[in-house]
C-alpha positions as CSV (number, residue, x, y, z in Angstrom):
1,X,3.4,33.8,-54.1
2,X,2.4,36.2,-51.4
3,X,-1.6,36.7,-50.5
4,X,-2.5,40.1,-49.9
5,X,-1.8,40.2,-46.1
6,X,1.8,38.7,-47.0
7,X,2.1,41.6,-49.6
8,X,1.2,44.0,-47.0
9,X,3.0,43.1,-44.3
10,X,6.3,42.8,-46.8
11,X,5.5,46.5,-47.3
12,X,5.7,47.4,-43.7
13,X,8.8,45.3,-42.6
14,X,10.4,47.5,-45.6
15,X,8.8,50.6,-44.7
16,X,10.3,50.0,-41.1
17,X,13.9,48.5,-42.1
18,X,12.8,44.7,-40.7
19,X,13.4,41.6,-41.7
20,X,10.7,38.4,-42.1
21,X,12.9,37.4,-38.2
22,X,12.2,40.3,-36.8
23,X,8.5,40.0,-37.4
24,X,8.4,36.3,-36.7
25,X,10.3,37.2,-33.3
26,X,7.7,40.1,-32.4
27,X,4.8,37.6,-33.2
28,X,6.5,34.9,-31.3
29,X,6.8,32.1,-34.6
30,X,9.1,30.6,-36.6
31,X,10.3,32.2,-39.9
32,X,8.8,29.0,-41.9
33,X,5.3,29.6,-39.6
34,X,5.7,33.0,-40.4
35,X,6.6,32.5,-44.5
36,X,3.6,29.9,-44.5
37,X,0.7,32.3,-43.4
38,X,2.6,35.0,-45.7
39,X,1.8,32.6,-48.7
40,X,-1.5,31.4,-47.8
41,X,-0.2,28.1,-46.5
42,X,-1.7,28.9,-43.0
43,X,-4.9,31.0,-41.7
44,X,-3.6,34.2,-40.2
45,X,-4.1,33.6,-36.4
46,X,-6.3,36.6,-34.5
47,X,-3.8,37.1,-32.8
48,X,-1.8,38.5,-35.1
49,X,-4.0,41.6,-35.5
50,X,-3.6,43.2,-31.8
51,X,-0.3,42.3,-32.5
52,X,0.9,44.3,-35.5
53,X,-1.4,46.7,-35.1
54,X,0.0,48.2,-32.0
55,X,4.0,47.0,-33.2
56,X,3.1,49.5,-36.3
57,X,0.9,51.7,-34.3
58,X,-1.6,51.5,-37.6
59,X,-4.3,53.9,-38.0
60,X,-7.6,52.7,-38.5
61,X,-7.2,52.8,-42.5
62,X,-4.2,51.2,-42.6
63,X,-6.3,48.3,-40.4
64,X,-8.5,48.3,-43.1
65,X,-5.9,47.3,-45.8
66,X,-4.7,44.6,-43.2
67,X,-7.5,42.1,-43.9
């Protein structure tokens, strides 16, 4: 089951034509690193934030909906 970030980051790898291994690759992870934060397994790492937010280039309401 996806927590809301995993929900929301599914929707922008389909909005942008990516898969989970693209992703994991931008943020430097495994797929199974990446699938276990997606699910609430793991703690989203800060660094993720600066991360996505410039690979998207999300506005600052779309930031909002990150967290």
């Amino acid at each position: 089951m996806y927590t809301k970030f995993g929900e929301f980051m599914r929707v922008l790898r389909i909005k942008h034509h990516e898969i989970m291994g693209d992703i994991a690759d931008m943020l430097g992870v495994s797929l199974p690193f990446l699938s276990a934060v997606e699910n609430g397994k793991r703690n989203v790492p800060a660094d993720w934030v600066d991360k996505i937010v410039s690979h998207y280039n999300l506005s600052p309401f779309y930031l909002s909906k990150l967290f």
